[in-house]
C-alpha positions in Angstrom: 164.8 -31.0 -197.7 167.3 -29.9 -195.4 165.1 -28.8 -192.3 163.5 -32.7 -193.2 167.3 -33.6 -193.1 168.0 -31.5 -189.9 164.8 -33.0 -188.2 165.9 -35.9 -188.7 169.8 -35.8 -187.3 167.9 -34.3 -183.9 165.5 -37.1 -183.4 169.2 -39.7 -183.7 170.5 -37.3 -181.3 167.8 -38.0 -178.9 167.9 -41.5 -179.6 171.4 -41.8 -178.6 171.0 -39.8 -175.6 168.7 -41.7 -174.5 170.7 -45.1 -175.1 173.3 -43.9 -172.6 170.8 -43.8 -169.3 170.5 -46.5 -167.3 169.0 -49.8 -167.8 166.4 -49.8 -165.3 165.6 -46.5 -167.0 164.0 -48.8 -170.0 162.2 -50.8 -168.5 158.4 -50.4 -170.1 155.8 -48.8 -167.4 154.1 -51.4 -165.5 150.3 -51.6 -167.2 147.3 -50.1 -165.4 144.4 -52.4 -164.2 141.8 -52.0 -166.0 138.6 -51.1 -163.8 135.3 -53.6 -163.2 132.8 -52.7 -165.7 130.1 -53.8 -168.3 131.4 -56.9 -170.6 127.8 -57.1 -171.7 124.4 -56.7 -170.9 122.0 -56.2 -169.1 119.5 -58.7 -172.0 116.2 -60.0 -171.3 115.7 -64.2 -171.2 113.3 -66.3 -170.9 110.2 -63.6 -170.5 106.5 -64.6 -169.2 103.4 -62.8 -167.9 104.7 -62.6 -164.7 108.5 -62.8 -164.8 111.9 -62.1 -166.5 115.6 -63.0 -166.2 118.1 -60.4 -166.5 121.6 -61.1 -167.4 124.9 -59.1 -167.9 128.8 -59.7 -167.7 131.1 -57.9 -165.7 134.5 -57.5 -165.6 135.4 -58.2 -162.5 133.7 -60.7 -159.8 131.3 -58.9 -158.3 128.3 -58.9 -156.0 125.2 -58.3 -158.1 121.7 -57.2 -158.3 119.1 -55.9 -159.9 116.8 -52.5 -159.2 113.2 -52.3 -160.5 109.4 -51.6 -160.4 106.6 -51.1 -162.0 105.6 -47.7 -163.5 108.5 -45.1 -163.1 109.7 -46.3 -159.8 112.5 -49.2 -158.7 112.0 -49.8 -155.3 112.3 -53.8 -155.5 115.5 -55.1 -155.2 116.4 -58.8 -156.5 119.7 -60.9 -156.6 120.2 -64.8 -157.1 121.0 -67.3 -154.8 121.5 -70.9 -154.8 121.2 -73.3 -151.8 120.9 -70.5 -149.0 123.8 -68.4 -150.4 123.6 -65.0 -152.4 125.2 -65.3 -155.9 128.7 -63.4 -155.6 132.1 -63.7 -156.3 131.3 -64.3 -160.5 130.7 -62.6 -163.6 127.9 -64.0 -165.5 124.8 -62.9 -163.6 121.2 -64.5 -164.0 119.0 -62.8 -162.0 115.2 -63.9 -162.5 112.2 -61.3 -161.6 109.4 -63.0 -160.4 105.6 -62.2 -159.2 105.4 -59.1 -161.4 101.9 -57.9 -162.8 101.3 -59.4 -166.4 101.1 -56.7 -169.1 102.8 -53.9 -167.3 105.7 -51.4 -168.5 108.7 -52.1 -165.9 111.9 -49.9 -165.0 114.9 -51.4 -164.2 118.7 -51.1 -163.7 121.5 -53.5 -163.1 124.1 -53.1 -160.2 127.4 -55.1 -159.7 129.6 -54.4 -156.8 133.2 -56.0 -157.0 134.6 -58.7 -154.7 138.2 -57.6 -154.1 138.8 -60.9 -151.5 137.5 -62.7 -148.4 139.4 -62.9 -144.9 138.1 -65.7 -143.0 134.3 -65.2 -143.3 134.8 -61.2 -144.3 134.2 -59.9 -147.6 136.0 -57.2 -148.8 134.3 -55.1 -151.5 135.9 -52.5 -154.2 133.6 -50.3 -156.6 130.0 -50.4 -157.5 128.8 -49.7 -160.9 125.8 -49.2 -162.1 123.6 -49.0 -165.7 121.8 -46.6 -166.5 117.2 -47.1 -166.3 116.2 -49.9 -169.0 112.3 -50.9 -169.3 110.2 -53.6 -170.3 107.0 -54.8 -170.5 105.7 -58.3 -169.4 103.6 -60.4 -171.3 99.7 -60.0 -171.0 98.5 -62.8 -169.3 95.7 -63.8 -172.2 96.6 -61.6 -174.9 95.6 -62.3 -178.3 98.9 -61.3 -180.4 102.3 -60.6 -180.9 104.9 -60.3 -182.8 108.1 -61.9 -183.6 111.5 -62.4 -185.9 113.6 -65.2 -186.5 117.3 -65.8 -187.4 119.4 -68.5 -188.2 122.7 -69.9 -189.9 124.6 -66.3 -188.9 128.0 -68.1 -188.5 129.9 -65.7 -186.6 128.6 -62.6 -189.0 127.1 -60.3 -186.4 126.8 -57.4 -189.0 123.7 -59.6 -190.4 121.8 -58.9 -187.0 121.2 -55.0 -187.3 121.5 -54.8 -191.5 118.2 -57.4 -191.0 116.7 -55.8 -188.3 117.2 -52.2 -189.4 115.7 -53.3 -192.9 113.3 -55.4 -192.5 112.3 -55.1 -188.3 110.3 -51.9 -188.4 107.3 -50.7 -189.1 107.7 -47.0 -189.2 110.1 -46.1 -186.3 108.5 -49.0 -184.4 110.1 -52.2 -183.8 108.0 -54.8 -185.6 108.5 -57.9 -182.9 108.1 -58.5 -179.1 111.0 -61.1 -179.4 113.6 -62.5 -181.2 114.8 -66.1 -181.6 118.0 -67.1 -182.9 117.1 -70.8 -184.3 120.9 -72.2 -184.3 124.2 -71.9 -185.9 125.1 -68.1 -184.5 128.5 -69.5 -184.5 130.9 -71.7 -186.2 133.0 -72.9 -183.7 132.9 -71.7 -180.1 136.0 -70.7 -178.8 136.2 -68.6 -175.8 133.2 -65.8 -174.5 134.2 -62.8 -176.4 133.3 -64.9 -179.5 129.5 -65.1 -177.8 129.6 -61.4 -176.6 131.0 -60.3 -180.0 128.9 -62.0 -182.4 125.7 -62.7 -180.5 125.1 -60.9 -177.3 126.3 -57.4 -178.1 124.9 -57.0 -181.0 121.4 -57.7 -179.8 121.9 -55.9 -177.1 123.2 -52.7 -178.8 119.6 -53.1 -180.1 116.6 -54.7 -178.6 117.7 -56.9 -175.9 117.6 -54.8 -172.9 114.3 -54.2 -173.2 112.7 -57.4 -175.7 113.8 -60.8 -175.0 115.5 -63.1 -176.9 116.2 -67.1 -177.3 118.7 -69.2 -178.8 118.2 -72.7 -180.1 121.7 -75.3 -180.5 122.4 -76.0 -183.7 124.6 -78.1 -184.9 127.8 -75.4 -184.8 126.8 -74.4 -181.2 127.9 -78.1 -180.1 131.5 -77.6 -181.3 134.7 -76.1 -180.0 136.3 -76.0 -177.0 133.6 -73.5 -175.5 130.5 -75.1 -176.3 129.7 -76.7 -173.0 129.5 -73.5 -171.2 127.3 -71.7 -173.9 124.1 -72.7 -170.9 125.9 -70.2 -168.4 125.7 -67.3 -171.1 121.6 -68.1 -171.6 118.4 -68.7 -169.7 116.8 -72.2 -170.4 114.1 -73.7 -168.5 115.5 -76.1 -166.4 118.7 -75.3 -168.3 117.3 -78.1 -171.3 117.9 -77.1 -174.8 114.6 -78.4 -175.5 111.2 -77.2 -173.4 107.8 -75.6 -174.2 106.4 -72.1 -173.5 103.0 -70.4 -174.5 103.0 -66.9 -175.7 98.9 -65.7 -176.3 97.9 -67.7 -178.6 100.9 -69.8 -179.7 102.4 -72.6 -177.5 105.7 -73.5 -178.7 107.7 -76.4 -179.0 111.5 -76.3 -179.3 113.7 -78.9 -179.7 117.4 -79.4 -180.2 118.1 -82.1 -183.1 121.9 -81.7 -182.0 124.6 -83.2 -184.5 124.5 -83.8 -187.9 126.9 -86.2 -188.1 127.3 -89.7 -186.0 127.9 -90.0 -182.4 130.9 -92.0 -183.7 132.4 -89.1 -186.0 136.4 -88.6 -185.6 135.7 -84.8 -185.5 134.2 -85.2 -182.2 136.9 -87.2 -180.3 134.4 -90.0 -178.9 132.4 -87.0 -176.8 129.3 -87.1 -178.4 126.3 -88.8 -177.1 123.1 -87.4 -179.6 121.6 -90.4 -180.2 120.8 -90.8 -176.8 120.1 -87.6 -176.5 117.6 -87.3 -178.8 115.7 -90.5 -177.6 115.7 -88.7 -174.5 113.8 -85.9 -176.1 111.6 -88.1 -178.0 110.1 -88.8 -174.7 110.0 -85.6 -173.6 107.8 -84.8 -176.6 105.4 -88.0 -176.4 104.2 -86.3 -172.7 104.2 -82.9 -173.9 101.9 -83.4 -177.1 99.1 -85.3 -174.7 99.7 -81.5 -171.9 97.0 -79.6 -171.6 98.7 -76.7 -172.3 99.5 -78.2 -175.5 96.1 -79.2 -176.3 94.3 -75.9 -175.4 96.5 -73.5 -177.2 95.0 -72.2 -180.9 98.1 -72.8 -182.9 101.3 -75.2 -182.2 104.3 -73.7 -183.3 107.8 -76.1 -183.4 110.9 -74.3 -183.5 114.0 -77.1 -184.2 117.1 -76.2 -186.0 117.9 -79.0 -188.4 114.9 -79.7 -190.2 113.4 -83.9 -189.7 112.8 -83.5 -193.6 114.0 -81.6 -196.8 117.2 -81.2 -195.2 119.0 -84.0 -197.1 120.2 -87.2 -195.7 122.8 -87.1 -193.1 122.4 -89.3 -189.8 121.2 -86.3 -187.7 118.1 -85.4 -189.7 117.0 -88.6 -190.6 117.3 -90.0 -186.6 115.2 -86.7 -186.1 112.8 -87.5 -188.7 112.1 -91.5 -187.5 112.4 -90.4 -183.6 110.4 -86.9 -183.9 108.2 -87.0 -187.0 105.6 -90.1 -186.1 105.1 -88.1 -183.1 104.9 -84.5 -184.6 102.5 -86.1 -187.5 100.5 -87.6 -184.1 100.3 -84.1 -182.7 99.0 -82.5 -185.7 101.5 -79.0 -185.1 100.4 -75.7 -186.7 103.9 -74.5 -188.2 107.3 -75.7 -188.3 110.4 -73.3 -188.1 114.0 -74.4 -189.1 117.2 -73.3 -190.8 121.0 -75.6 -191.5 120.7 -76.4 -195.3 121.5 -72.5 -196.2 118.9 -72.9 -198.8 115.7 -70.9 -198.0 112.6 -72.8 -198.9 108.8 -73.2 -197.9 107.4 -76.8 -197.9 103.6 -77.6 -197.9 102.1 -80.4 -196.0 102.7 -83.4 -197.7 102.3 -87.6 -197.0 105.9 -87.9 -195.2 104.4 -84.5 -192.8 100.9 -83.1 -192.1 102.3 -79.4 -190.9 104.2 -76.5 -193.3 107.7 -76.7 -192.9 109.8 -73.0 -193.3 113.3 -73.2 -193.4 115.1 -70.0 -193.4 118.4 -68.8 -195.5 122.7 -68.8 -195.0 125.0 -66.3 -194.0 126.0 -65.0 -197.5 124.7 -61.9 -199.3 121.7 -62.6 -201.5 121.4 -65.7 -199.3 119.9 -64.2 -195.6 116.2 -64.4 -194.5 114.9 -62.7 -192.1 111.3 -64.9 -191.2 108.4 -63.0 -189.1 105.2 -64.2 -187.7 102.6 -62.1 -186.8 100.0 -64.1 -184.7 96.5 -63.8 -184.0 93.9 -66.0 -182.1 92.6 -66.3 -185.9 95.8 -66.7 -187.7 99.3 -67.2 -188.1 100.8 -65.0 -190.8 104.0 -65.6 -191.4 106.8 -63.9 -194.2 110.5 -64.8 -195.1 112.0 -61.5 -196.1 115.4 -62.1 -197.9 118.5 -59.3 -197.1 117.0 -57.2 -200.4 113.6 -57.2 -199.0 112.2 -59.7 -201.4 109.5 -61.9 -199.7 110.7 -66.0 -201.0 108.5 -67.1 -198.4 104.7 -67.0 -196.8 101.9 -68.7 -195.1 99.0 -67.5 -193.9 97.3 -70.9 -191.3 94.0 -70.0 -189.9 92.8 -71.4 -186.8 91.7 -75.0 -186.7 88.5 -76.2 -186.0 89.3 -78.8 -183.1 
């Protein structure tokens, strides 16, 4: 006790000491930069048979590029550009790979250089950094199956990507899908980016996404908050539309976004909604992409679309889906439909309001979480809805049609 006491009477000694120096003497150290580097990234969008878009965050503005080939070598150099001038001076890069050889393994790096400041029409540059060799392989141009997983409802729980994944995503020490779809509702509310890097894109990355591509569809929660209108700069779309089509082997896929769940005219939205619109706009869309021949010629039509047009109660947004989108989906006579919102993990058989199986995945709460795959085959689609414990509440097995 008295060398505690002793200790003690020293340390006020100090203190006092050190009261009587000046006062510029106190004045707290000036903080040290912190140096360009990595928010996030590199992650793989919007992935075909013969090209890829890379993206990754930095820091700082920078300059930025990317380095790859195919095989073990990188001796192709790409950057972006947009009306004659190289992308530079930002920090969200979206750097697209195009022309490469469909089914091949690919090596690449990404490379950001900072912009320190221009001087007239000189650019001054600071440090380079640089990641360390990621790889990929393209899709084959005609190949007959893959692989894939889909999420949904996470609100702002990234832990539910990897205890999912790490479950239920293997096969062995293999990963058990060649892409990953996040089908709305990652988020709550979006507030500022290092909610998106945080809960979304660092997560995936930290696991698959540098090297298997992923998409996310809006949900309803993705179209509020003070940050939602920039969510399109974080992501790859084709022609940066929430809704589009793509064809992966044997599957072409429909997504669309069935955006609000509540009216245009809703107080929580402050007059800046315009969904209604929005989704006539898509019904359109879909009207001239049912009758495209790559619609037509695929073996299995696969619609991915957050808020479900049926079993997915009664508020304005799914029932405007349902009389704008479901004559047409009925029409088109789709293979599968994928959904989530009502937190309620079901399977729903054809029936007289829809001609096509409806899944609709789980919530965010333990015991509540589905993780859905589909495995397909130019003979089948085979899909499972794994819940968090591993029990499957959820399977089809759709053979090809005779058309």
């Amino acid at each position: 006790m008295l060398s505690d006491r002793r200790s003690f009477l020293e340390k006020m000694s100090r203190l006092g000491a050190l009261s009587l120096l000046p006062m510029a003497a106190e004045a707290a150290p000036a903080a040290v930069e912190e140096k360009n580097h990595f928010v996030a990234g590199p992650y793989l969008q919007n992935m075909g048979a013969n090209e890829v878009t890379i993206m990754w965050i930095t820091h700082k503005n920078c300059f930025s590029w990317v380095e790859y080939g195919a095989g073990t070598y990188t001796s192709k150099r790409e950057f972006g550009y947009n009306n004659g001038l190289i992308e530079a001076n930002n920090r969200i890069n979206k750097i697209t790979l195009t022309n490469l050889t469909p089914g091949t393994e690919h090596k690449y790096k990404i490379v950001s250089t900072e912009v320190l400041g221009y001087k007239g029409s000189k650019v001054e540059f600071g440090e380079t950094i640089a990641s360390p060799m990621f790889g990929f392989k393209t899709w084959g141009q005609n190949e007959d199956e893959f692989k894939m997983v889909v999420f949904n409802d996470i609100h702002d729980r990234p832990q539910i990507i990897p205890q999912l994944l790490y479950r239920h995503g293997y096969t062995g020490n293999t990963k058990d899908y060649d892409f990953v779809v996040f089908n709305g509702d990652c988020f709550d509310w979006v507030t500022e980016e290092q909610q998106m890097v945080d809960h979304l894109i660092k997560p995936s990355v930290d696991i698959f996404a540098t090297e298997f591509p992923f998409l996310l569809t809006q949900g309803n929660h993705e179209c509020r908050g003070s940050f939602s209108r920039h969510i399109p700069e974080y992501y790859a779309y084709p022609d940066n539309k929430y809704y589009f089509s793509f064809t992966r082997g044997p599957v072409h896929f429909i997504v669309l976004d069935s955006g609000e769940d509540k009216t245009d005219d809703s107080v929580e939205y402050g007059g800046l909604s315009a969904f209604d619109r929005y989704r006539e706009v898509q019904k359109k869309w879909l009207e001239k992409e049912i009758e495209s021949p790559e619609f037509k010629k695929a073996d299995f039509r696969v619609l991915l679309i957050h808020i479900s047009p049926y079993h997915s109660g009664d508020w304005h947004g799914t029932m405007h889906c349902r009389a704008l989108f479901g004559p047409v989906l009925n029409k088109a006579k789709i293979d599968l439909q994928i959904s989530g919102h009502t937190h309620r993990y079901m399977t729903h058989e054809p029936d007289a309001d829809h001609n096509w199986p409806i899944v609709i995945g789980g919530g965010p709460l333990e015991g509540k979480r589905t993780l859905i795959k589909l495995h397909a085959t130019r003979k089948q689609l085979d899909l499972k809805m794994i819940r968090d414990d591993g029990e499957l509440v959820g399977k089809f097995l759709i053979p090809k049609k005779n058309k």
